[in-house]
N, CA, C and O atoms as CSV, one atom per row, in Angstrom:
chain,resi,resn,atom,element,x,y,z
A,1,UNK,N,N,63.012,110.772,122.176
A,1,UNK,CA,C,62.262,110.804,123.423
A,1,UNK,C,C,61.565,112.146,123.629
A,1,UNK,O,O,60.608,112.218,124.401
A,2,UNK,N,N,62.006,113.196,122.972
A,2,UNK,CA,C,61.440,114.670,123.226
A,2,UNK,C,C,60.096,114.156,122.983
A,2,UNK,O,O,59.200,113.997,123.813
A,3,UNK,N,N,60.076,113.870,121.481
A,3,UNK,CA,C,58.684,114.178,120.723
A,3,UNK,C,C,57.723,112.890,121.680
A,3,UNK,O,O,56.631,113.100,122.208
A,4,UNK,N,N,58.088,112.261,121.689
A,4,UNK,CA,C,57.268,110.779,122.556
A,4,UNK,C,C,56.622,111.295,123.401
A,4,UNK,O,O,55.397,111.381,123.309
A,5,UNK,N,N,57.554,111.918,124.776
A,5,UNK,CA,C,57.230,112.218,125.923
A,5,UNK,C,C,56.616,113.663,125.785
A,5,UNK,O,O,56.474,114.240,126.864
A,6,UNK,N,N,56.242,114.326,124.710
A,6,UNK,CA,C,55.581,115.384,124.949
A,6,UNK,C,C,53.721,115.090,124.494
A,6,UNK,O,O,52.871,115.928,124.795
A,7,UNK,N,N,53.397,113.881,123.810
A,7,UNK,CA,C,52.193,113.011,123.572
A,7,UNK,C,C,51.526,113.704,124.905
A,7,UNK,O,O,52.271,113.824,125.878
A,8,UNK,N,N,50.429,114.079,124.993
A,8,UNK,CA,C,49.206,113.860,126.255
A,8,UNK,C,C,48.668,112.887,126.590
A,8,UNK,O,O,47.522,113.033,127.016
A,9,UNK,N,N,49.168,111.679,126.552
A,9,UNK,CA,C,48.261,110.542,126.715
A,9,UNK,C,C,49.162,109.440,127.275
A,9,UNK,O,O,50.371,109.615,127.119
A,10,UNK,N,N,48.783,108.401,127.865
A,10,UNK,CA,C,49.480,107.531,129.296
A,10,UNK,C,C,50.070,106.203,127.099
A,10,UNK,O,O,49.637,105.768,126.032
A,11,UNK,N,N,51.307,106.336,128.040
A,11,UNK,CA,C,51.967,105.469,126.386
A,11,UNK,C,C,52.626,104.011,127.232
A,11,UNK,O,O,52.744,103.661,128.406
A,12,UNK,N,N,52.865,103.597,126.257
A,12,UNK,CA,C,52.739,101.978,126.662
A,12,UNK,C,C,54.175,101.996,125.939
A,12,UNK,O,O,54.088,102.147,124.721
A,13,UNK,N,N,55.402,101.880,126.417
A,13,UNK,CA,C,56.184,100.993,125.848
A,13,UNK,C,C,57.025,99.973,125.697
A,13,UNK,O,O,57.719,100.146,126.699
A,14,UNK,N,N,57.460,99.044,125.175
A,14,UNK,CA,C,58.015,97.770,125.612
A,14,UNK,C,C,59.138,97.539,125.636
A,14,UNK,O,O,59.372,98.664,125.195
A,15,UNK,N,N,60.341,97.019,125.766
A,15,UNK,CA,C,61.680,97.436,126.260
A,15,UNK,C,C,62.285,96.388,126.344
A,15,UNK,O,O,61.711,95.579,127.071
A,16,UNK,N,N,63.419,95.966,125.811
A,16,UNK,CA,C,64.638,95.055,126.578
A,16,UNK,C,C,64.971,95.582,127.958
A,16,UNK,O,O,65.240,96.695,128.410
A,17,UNK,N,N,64.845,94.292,128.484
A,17,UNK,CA,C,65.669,94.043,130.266
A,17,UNK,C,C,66.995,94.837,129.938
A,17,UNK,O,O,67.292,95.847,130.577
A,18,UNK,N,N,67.525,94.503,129.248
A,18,UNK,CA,C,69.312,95.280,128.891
A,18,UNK,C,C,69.092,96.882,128.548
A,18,UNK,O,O,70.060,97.643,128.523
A,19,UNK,N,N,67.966,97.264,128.328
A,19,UNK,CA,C,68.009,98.749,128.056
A,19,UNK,C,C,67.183,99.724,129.109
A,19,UNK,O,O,67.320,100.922,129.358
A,20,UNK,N,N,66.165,98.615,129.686
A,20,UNK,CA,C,65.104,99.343,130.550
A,20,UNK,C,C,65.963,100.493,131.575
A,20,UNK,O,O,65.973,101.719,131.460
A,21,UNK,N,N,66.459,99.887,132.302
A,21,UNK,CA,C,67.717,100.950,133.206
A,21,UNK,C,C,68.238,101.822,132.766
A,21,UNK,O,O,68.790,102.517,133.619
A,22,UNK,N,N,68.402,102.345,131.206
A,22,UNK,CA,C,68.968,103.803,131.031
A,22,UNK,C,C,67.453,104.486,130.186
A,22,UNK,O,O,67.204,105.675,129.983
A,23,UNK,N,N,66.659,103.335,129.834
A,23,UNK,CA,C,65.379,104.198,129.303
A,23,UNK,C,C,64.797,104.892,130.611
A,23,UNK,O,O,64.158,105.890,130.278
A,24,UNK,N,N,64.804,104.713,131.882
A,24,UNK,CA,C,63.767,105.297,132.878
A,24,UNK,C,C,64.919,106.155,133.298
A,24,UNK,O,O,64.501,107.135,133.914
A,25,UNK,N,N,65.884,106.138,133.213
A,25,UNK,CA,C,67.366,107.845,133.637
A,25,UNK,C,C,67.038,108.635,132.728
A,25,UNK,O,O,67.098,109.829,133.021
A,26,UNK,N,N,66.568,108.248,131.277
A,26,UNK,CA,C,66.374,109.412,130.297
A,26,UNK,C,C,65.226,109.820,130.157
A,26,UNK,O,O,65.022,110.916,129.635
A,27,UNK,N,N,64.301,109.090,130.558
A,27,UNK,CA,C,62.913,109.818,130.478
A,27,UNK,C,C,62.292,110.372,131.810
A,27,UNK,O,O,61.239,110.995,131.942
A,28,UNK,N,N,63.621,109.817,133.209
A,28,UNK,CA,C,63.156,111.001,134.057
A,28,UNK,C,C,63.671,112.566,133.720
A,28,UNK,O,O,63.208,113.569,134.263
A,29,UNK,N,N,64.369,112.556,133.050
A,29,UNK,CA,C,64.832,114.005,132.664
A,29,UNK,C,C,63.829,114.637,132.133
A,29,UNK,O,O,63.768,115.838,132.398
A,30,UNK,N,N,62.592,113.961,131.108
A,30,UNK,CA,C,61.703,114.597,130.617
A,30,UNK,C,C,60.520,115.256,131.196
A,30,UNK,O,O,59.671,115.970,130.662
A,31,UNK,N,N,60.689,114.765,132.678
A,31,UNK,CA,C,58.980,115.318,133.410
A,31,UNK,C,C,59.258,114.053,134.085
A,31,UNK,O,O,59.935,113.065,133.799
A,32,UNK,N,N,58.226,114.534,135.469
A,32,UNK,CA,C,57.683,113.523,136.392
A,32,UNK,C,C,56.833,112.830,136.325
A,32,UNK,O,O,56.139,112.492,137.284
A,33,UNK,N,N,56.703,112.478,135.223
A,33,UNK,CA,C,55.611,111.239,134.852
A,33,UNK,C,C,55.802,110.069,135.666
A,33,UNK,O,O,56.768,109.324,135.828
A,34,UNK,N,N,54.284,110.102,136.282
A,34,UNK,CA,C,53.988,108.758,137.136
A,34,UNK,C,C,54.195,107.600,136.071
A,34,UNK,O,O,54.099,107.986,134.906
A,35,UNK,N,N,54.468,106.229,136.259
A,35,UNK,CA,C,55.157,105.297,135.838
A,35,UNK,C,C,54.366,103.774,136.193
A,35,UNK,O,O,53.547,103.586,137.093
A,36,UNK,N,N,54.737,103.047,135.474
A,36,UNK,CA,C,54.748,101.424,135.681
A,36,UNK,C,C,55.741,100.585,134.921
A,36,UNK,O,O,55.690,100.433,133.701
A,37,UNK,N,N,56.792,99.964,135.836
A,37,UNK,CA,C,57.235,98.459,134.917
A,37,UNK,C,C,56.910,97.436,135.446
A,37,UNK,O,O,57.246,96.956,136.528
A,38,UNK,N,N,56.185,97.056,134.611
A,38,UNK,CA,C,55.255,95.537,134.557
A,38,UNK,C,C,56.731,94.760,133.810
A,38,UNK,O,O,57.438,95.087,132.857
A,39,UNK,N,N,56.753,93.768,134.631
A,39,UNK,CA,C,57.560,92.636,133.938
A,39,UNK,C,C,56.675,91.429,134.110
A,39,UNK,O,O,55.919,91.186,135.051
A,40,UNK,N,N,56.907,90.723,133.035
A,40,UNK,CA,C,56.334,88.940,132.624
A,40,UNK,C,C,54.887,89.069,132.699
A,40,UNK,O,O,54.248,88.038,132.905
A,41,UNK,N,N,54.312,90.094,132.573
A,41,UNK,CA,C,52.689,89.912,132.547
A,41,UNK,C,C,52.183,88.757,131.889
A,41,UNK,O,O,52.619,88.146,130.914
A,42,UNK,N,N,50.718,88.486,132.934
A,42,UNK,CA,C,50.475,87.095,132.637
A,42,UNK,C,C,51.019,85.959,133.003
A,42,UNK,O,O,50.218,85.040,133.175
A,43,UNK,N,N,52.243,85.709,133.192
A,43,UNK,CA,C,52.963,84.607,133.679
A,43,UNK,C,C,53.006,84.608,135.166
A,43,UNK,O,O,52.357,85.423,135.823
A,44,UNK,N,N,54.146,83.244,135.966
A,44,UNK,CA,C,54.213,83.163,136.868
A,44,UNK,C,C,54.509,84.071,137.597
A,44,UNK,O,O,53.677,84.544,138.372
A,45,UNK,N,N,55.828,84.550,137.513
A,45,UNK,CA,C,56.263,85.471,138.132
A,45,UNK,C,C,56.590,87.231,137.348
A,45,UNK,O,O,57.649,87.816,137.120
A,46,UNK,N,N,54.892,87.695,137.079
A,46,UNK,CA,C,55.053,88.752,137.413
A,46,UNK,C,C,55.244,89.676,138.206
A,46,UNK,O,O,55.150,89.299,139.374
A,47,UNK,N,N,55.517,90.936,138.056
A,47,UNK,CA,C,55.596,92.172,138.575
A,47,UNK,C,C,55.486,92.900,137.899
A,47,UNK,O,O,55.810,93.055,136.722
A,48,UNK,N,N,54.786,93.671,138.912
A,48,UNK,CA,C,54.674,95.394,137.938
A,48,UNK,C,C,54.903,96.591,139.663
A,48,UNK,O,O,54.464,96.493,140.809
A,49,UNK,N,N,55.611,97.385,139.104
A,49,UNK,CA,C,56.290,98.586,139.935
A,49,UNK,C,C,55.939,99.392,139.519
A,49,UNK,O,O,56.107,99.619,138.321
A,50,UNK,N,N,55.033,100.511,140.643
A,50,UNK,CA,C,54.475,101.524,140.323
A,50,UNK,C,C,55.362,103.085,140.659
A,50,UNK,O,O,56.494,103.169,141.135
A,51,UNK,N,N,54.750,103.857,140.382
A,51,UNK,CA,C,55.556,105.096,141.241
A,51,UNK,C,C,55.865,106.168,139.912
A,51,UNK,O,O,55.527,105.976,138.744
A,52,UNK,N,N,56.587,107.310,140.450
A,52,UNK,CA,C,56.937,108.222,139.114
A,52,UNK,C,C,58.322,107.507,138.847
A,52,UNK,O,O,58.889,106.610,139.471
A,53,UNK,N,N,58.704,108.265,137.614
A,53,UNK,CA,C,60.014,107.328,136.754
A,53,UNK,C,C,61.130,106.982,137.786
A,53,UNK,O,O,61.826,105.968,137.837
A,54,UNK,N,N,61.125,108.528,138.926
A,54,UNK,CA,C,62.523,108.171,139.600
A,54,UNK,C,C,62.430,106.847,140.415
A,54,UNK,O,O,63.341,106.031,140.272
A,55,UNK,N,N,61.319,106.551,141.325
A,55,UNK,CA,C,60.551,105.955,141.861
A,55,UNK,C,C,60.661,104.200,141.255
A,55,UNK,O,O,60.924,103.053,141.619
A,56,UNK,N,N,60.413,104.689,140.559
A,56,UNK,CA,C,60.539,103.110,139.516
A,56,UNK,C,C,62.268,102.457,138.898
A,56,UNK,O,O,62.751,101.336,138.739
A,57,UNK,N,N,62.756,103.892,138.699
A,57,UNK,CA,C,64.188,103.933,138.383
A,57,UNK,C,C,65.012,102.833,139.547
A,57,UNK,O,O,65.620,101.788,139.315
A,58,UNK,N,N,64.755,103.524,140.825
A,58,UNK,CA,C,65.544,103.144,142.265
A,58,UNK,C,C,64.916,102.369,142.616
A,58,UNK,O,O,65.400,102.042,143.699
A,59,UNK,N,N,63.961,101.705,142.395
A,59,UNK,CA,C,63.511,100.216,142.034
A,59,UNK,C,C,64.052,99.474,142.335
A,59,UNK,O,O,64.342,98.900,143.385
A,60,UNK,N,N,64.392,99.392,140.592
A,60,UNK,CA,C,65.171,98.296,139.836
A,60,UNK,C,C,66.637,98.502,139.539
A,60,UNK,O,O,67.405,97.931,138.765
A,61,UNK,N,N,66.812,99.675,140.551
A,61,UNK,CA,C,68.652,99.955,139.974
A,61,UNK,C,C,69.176,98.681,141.144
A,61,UNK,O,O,68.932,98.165,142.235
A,62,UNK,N,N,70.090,98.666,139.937
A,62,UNK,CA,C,71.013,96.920,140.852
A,62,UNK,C,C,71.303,95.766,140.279
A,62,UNK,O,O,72.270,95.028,140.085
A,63,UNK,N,N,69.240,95.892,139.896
A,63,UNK,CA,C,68.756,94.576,139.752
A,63,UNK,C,C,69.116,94.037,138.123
A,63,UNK,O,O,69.409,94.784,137.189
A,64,UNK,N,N,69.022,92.759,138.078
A,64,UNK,CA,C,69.134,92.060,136.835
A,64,UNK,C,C,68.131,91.870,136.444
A,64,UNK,O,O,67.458,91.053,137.071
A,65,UNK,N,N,67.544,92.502,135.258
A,65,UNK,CA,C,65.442,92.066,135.316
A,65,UNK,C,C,66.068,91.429,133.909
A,65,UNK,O,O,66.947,91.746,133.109
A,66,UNK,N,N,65.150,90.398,134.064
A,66,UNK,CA,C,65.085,89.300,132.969
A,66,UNK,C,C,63.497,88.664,132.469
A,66,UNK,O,O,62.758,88.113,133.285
A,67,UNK,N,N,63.127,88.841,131.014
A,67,UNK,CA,C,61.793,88.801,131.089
A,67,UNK,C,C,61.007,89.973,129.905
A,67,UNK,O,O,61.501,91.054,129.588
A,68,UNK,N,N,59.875,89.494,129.464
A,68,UNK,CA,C,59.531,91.048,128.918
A,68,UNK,C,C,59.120,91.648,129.511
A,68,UNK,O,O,58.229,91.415,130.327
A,69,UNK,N,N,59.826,92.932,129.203
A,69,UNK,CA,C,59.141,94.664,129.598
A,69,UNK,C,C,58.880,95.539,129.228
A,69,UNK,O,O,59.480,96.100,128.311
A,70,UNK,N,N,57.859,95.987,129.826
A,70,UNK,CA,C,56.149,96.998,129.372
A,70,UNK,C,C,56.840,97.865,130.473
A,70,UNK,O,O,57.229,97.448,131.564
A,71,UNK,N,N,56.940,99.378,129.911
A,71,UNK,CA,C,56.513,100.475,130.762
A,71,UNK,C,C,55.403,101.193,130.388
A,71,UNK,O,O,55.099,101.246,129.196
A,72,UNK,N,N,54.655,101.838,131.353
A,72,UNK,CA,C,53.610,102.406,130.940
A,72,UNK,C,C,54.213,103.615,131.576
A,72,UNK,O,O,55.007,103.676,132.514
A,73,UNK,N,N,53.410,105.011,130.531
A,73,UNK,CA,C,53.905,106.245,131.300
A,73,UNK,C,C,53.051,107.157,130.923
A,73,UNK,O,O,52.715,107.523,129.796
A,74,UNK,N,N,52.404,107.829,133.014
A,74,UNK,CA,C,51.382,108.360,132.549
A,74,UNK,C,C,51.120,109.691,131.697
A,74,UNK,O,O,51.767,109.931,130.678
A,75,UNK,N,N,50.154,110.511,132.176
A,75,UNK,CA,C,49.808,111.516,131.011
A,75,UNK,C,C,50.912,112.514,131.881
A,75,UNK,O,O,51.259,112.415,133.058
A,76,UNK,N,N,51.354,113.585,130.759
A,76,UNK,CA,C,52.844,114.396,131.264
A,76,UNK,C,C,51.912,115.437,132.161
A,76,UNK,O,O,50.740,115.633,131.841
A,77,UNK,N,N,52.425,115.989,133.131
A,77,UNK,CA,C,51.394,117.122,134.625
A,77,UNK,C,C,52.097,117.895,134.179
A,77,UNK,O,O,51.211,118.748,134.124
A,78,UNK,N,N,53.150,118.526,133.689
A,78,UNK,CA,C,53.676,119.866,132.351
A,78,UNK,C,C,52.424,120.666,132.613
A,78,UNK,O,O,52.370,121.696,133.286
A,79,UNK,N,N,51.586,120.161,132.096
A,79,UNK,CA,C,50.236,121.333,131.820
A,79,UNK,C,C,50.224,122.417,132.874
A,79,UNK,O,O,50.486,123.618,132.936
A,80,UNK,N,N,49.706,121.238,133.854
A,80,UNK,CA,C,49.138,121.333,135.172
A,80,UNK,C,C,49.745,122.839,135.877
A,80,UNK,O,O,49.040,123.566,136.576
A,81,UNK,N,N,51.230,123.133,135.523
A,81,UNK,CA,C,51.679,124.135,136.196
A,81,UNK,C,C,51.554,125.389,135.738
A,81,UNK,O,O,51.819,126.317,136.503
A,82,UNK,N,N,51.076,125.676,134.242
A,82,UNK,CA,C,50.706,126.496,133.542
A,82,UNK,C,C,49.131,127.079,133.643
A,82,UNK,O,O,48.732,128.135,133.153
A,83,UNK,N,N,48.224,125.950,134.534
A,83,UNK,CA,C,47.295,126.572,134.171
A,83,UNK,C,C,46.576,127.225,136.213
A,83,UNK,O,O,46.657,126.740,137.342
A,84,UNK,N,N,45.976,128.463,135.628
A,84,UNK,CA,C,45.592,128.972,136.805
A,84,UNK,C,C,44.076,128.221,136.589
A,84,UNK,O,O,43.259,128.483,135.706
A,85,UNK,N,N,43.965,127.263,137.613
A,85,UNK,CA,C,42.834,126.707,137.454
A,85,UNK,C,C,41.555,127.508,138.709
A,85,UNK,O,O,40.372,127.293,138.445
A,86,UNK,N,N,41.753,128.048,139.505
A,86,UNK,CA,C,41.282,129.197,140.002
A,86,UNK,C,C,39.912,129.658,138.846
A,86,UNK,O,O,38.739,129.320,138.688
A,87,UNK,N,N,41.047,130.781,138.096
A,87,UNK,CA,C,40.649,131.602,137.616
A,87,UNK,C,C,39.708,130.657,136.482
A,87,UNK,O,O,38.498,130.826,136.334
A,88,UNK,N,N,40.501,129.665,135.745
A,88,UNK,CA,C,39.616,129.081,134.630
A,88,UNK,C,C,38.245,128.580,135.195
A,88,UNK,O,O,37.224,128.814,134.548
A,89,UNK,N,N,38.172,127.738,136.658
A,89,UNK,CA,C,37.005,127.818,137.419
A,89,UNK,C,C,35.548,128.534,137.251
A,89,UNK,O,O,34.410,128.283,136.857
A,90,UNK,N,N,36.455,129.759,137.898
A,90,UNK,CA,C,35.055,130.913,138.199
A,90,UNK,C,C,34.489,131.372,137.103
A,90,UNK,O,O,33.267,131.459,136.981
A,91,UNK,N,N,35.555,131.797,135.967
A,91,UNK,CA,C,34.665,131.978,134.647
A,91,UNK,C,C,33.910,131.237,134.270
A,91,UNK,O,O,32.777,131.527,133.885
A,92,UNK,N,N,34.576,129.731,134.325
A,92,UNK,CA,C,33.166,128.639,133.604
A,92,UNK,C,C,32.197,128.464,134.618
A,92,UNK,O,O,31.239,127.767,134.283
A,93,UNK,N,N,32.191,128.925,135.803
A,93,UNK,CA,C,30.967,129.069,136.377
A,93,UNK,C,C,30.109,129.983,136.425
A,93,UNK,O,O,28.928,129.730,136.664
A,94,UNK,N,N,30.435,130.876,136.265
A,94,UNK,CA,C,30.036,132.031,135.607
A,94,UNK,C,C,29.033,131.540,134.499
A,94,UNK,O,O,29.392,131.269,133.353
A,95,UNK,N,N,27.483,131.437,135.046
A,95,UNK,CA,C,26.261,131.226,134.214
A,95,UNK,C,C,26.507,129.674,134.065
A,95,UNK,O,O,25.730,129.187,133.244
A,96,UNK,N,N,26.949,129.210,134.354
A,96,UNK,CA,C,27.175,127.773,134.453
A,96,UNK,C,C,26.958,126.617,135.483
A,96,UNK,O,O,27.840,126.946,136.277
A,97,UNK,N,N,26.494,125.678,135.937
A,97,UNK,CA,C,26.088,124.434,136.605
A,97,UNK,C,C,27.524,124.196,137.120
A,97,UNK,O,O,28.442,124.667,136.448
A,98,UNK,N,N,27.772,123.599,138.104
A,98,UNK,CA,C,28.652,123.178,138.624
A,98,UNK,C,C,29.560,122.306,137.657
A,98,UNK,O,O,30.754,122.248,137.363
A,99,UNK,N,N,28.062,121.483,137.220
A,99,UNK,CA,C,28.518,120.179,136.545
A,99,UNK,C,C,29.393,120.709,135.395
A,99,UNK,O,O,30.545,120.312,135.222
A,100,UNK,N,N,28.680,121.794,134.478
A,100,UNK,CA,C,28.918,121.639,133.156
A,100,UNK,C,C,30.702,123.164,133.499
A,100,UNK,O,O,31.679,123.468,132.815
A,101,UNK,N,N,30.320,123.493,134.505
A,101,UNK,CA,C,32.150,123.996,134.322
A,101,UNK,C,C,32.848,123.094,134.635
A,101,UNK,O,O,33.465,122.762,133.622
A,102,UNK,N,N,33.216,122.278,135.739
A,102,UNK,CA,C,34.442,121.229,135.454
A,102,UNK,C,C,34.422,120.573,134.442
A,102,UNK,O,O,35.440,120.323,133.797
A,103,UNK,N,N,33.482,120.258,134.192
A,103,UNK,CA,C,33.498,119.577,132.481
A,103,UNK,C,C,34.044,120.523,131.363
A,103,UNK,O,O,35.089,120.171,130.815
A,104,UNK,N,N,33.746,121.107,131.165
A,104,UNK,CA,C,34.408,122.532,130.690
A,104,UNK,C,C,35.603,122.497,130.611
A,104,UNK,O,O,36.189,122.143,129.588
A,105,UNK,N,N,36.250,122.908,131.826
A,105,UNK,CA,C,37.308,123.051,132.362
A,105,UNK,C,C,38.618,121.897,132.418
A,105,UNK,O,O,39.788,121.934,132.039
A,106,UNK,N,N,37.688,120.784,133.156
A,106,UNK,CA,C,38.552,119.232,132.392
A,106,UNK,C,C,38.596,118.935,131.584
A,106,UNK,O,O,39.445,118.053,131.451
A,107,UNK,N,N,37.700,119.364,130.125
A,107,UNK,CA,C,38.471,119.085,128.614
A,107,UNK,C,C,39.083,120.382,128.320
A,107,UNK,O,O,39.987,120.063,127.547
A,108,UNK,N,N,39.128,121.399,128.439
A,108,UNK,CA,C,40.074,122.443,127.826
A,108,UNK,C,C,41.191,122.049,128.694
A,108,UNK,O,O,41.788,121.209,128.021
A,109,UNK,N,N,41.857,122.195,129.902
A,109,UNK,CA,C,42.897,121.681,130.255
A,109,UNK,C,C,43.708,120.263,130.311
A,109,UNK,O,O,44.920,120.059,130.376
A,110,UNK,N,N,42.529,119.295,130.261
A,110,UNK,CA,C,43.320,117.772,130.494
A,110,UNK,C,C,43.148,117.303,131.622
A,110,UNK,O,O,42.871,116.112,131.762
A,111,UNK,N,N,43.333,118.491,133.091
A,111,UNK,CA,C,43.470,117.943,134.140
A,111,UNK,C,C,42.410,116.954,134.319
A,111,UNK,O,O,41.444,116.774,133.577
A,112,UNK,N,N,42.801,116.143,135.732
A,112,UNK,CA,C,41.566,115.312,135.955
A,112,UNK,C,C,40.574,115.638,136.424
A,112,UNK,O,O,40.681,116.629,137.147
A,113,UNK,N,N,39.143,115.029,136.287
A,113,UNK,CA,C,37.978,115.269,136.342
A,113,UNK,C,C,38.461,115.868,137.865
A,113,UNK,O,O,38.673,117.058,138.101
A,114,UNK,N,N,38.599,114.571,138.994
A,114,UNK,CA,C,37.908,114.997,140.317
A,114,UNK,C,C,38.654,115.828,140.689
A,114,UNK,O,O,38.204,116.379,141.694
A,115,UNK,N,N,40.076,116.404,140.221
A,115,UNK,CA,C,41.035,117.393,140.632
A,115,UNK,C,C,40.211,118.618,140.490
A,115,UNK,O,O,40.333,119.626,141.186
A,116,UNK,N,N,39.118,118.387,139.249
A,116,UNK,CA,C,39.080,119.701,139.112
A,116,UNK,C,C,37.724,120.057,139.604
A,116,UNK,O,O,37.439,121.253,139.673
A,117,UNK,N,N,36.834,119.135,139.963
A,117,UNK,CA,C,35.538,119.045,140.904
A,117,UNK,C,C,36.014,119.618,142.258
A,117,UNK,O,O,35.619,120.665,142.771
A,118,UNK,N,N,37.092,118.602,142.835
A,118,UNK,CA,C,36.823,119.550,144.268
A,118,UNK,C,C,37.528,120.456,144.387
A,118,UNK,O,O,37.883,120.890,145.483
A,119,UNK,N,N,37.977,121.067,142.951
A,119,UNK,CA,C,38.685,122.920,143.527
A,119,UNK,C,C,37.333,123.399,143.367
A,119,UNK,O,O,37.052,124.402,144.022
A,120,UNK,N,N,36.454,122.906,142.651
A,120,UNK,CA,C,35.069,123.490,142.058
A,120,UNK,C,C,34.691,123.685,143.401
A,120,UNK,O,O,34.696,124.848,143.806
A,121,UNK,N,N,34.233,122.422,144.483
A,121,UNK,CA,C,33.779,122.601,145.363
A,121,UNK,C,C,34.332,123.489,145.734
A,121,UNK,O,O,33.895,124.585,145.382
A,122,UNK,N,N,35.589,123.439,146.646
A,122,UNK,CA,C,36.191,124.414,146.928
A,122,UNK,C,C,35.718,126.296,147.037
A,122,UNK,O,O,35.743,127.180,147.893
A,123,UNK,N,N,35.387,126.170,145.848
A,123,UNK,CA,C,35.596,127.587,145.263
A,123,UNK,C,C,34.005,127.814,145.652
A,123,UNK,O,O,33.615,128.762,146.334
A,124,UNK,N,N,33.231,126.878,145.151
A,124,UNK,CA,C,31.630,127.343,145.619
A,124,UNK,C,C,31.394,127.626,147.244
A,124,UNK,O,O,30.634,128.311,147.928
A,125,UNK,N,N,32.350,126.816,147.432
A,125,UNK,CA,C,31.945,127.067,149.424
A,125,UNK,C,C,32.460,128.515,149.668
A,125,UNK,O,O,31.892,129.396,150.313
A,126,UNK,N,N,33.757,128.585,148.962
A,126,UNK,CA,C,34.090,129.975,149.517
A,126,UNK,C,C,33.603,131.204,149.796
A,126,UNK,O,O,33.798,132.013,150.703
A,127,UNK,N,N,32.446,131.153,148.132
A,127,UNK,CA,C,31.928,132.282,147.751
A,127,UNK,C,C,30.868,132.196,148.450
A,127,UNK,O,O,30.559,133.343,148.774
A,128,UNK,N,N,29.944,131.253,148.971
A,128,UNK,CA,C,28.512,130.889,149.775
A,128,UNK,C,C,28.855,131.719,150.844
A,128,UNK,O,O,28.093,131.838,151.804
């Protein structure tokens, strides 16, 4: 699970009903990755439960899920706390278009586009 959950990218995986309940206790330990268990997709009685792992965990703790199951798990926010997005900002604006620093800025970090547009805004109003 280390190496899995350290991937940058939203992972899809599929699961026995009998195991799903200690897979989402061990991979909340790994990060707060926002979450989905989709059960019976496509069929009558689906569901899908959104939320971060704990979120999804206290769910379904109790419950007897019967059925196939898909978790999806999104991209790890790990990054997110490492980066002074401030500072990475003003430099790429620095001779730069609004446009083309968050763009910039959202592929060298990962974060998301509009997260990183309206600190952009943000930051342009300040300085105006």
């Amino acid at each position: 699970l280390d190496e899995v959950t350290a991937i940058p990218a939203t992972l899809v995986l599929y699961e026995s009903p009998k195991r799903v309940h200690r897979l989402l206790g061990e991979l909340a330990h790994h990060g707060g990755r926002e979450a989905a268990l989709c059960r019976e997709l496509t069929k009558r009685y689906e569901e899908v439960i959104r939320g971060t792992l704990d979120d999804v965990a206290r769910a379904i703790e109790g419950r007897d899920l019967k059925g196939e199951i898909v978790v999806l798990l999104g991209r790890p926010d790990a990054q997110v706390q490492d980066i002074d997005l401030d500072a990475a900002l003003r430099a790429a604006m620095d001779g730069a278009s609004l446009r083309e620093a968050v763009d910039a800025v959202t592929e060298a970090t990962g974060l998301k586009r509009r997260q990183v547009y309206q600190r952009a805004l943000a930051l342009a109003k300040d300085d105006d």
